[in-house]
N, C-alpha and C positions, 0 to 999 in steps of 0.2 A: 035431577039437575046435577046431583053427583058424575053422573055419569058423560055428563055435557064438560062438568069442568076440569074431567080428568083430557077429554080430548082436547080441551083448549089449553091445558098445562104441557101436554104432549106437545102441541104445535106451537108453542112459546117456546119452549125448551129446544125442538129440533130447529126451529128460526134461528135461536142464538148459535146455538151449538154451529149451525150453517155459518153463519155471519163471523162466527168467531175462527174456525178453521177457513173461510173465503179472506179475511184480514192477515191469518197467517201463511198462506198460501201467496199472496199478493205480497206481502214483504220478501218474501224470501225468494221470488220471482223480480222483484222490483231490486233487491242486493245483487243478485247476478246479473243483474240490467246493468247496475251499476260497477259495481265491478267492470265488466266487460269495456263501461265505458273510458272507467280509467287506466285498464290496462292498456284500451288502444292509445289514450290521450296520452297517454308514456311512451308509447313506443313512435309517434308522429312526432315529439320531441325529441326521444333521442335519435332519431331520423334526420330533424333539423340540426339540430348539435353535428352529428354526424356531417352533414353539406355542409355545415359552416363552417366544420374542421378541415376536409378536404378546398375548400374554397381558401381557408388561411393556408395551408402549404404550398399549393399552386401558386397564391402570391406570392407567400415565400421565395419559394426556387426562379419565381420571374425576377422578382427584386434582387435576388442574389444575383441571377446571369446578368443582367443589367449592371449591379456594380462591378462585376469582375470585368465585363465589356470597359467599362467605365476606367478601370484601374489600369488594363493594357493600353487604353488611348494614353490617357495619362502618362504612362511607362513609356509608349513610343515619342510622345511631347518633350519628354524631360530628355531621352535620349537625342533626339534630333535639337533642342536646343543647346547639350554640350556639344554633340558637333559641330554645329556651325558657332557655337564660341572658340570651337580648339581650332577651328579655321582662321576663323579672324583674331582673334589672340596670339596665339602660340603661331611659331617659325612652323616653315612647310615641314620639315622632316618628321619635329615632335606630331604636328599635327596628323600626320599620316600613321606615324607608331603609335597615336593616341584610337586613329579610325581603324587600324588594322586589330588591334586588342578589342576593341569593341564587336568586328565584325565576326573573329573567331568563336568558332562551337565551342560553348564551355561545359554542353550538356554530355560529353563524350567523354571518360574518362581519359588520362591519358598512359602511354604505355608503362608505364613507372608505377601508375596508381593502379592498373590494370593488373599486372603482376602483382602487386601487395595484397589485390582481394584476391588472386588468385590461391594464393598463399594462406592468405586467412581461410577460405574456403575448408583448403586442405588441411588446416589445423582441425577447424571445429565441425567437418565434416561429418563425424562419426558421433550418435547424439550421447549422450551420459550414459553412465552405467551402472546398476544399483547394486554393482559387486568388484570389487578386488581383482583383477586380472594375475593368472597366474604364469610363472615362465615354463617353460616348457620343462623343464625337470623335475620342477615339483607335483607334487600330488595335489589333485584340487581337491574341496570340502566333499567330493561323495564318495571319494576313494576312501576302498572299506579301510587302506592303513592310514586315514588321515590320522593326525590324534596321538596316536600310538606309537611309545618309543622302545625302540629295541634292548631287553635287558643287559646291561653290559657284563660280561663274563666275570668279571670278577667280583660282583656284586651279588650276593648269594641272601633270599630275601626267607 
């Protein structure tokens, strides 16, 4: 019987041993399961996050075009109602010197402002300079006698 119970300890021992590597085998099959699932269930929200944000700047930029549409009605409302106040209010002349300034391009410089930037231009034209400009007579810093003063004759060292 010895010999019966050595085989039945044998196949009790490799049972567990089975069962216990088949349970470790399954966890760690069943973590990269899992894993896998959260990585995707992360990346389908930030997917969503992503369309939501796209979806709010589109609103954005429509809500914006809409009040700037918004603002020039407005802009033309307020202007058309000082005209027809500076008509029916104010004497024909003012009234006309009133629509004449209004209807001039203000977006154009004019030739007086024109010439000033011109001018500006030409001042600041040329960008900074991370050195000292020198005159034409002088020696600049790589000249070998930069530096260097001539011993004077009667000066005996």
């Amino acid at each position: 019987m010895n010999e019966m119970e050595n085989y039945i300890a044998i196949a009790i021992i490799a049972f567990l041993s089975g069962a216990i590597l088949g349970v470790l085998i399954y966890r760690l099959v069943r973590n990269d399961a899992s894993r896998s699932a959260r990585v995707e269930q992360q990346m389908d929200d930030l997917h969503q996050k992503h369309t939501r944000y796209q979806a709010q700047v589109s609103d954005h930029f429509v809500q914006t075009a809409h009040l700037i549409n918004r603002l020039n009605e407005d802009y033309r409302d307020i202007h058309n109602h000082l005209a027809q106040g500076a008509t029916e209010l104010c004497s024909e002349d003012s009234a006309n010197n009133l629509l004449n300034l209004s209807s001039e391009n203000t977006e154009s410089p004019s030739l007086d402002s024109q010439e000033e930037i011109n001018e500006i231009e030409e001042i600041y034209a040329e960008p900074p300079r991370d050195y000292a400009p020198k005159s034409t007579e002088e020696q600049g810093t790589l000249s070998e006698e930069f530096g260097l003063k001539e011993k004077e004759k009667g000066n005996v060292d």
